[in-house]
N, C-alpha and C positions, 0 to 999 in steps of 0.2 A: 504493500500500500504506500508506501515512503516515497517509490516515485512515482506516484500520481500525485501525492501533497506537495512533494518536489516540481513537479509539474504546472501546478495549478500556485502554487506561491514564486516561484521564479517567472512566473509571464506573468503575474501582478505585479513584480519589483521592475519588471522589463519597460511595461506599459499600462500601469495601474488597473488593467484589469486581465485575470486571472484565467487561464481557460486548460482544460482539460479534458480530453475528448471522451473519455474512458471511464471517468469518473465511479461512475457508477455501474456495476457487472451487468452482463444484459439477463440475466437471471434476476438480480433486486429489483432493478429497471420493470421488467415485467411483469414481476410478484405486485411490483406500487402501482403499478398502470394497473393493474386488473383491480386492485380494492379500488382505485381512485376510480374506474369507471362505475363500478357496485356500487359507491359512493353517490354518485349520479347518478344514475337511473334509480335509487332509491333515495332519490331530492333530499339528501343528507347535506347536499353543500348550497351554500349560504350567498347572497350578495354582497360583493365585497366592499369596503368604505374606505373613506381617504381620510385618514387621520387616526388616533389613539383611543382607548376607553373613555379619557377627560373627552376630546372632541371626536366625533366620528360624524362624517359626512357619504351619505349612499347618494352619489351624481354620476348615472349610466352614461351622463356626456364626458367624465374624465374618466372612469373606468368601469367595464363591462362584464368582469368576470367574476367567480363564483369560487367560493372556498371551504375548504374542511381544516381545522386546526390538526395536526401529528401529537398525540399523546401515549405514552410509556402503562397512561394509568387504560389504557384502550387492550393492553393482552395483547395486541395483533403480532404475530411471529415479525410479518416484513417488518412494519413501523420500525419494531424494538430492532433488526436489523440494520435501517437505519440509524437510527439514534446510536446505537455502537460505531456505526461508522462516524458519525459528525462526533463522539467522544473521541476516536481516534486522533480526527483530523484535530479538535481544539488541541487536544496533549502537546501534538506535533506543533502547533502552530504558537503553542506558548513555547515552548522549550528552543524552539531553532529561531525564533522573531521576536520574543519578550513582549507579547502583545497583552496579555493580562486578560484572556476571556475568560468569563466567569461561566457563562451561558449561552442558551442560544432559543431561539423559538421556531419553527417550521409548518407550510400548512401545504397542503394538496392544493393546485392551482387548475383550472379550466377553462377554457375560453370557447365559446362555441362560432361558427362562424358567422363572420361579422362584427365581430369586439376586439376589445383595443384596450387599454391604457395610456395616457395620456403624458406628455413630459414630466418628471417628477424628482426628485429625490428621497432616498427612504429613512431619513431623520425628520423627526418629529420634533417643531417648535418649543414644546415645551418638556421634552426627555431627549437626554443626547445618549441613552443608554446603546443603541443600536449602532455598532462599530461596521461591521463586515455584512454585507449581502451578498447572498448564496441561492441560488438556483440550478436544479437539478433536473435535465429535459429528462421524457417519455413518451417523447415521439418518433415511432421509426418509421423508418424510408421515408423523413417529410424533404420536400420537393420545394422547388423555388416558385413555383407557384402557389404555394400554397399561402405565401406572406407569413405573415405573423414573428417576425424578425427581432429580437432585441434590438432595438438601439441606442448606443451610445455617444453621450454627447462630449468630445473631448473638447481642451480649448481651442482648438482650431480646425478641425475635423469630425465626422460621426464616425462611427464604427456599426455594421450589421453584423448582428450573429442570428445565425441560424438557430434554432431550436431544437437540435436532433439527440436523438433518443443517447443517453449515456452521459451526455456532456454534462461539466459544472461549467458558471461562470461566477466570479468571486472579487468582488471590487470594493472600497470604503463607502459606507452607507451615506455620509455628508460630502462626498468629494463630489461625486458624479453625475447630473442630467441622466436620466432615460425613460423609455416608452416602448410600451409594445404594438409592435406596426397592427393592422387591421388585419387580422388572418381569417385565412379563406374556407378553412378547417378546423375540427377540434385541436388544441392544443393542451398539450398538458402538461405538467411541471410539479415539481415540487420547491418551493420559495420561502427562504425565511432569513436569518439572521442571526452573526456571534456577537454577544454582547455582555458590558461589563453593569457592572454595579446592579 
């Protein structure tokens, strides 16, 4: 696992954001797709809000997707094989970068086609707990037609990433502008955050 952290932490010091194609085995990959779609089709996920517990704002004009929170206290074999891996990855990521996570929170992400996200960053005005953001695709053989493209806004340039099934990307939750393009398809992901205090 050390060089996919390797991986994924060396193209974040390269170019502040972090990518790993592999991230995740296509075994976990498909264990979390298959609950996250179970998830769906049994309208367990939620519309998702811009902003925290103090403010929370539901505006399908800034963003259009739907979610289920990751919890340990859920029993589910995959989750908790996740959650071991992002335990891994924090261990790693304190010990070789002195970055001090304490924690992290993660939730099942879906976007059905036609929805979007809107330009954003993922720190909230009045909690700067949220360090690191982490997304983990679960989409396979997605196509360039299909849109739904991360984008990032650098100072001088965007960046598009693709969506595809395995990948992480992993960038500073206050640094970075981004949005997710209009896709054409379902999309799905797993997204959250390492955070301190």
């Amino acid at each position: 696992m050390e060089k996919k952290f390797d991986c994924l932490i060396d193209s974040f010091i390269e170019d502040k954001v972090g990518i790993a194609e592999d991230f995740l085995s296509v075994s976990l990959a498909a264990h979390l797709k298959d609950n996250l779609i179970a998830l769906f089709e049994n309208k367990k996920l939620l519309n998702a809000g811009v902003g925290n517990d103090m403010v929370i704002n539901q505006d399908k004009l800034i963003r259009s997707d739907v979610i289920y929170w990751l919890d340990r206290k859920h029993e589910d074999e995959y989750e908790n094989d996740f959650f071991d891996l992002m335990d891994e990855f924090v261990i790693y990521l304190n010990r070789t970068c002195y970055t001090g996570i304490t924690g992290y929170e993660f939730h099942y992400t879906l976007y059905e086609p036609g929805t979007f996200y809107k330009k954003h960053i993922d720190q909230f005005q009045n909690n700067g707990s949220r360090q690191y953001s982490m997304i983990m695709y679960l989409n396979v053989g997605w196509k360039v037609e299909d849109g739904g493209e991360l984008r990032i806004y650098h100072a001088n340039e965007t960046q598009n990433i693709p969506p595809n099934n395995g990948k992480s990307v992993f960038f500073k939750s206050s640094d970075l502008a981004h949005e997710v393009l209009l896709t054409n398809t379902k999309r799905m992901s797993i997204t959250g955050w390492l955070k301190i205090g």
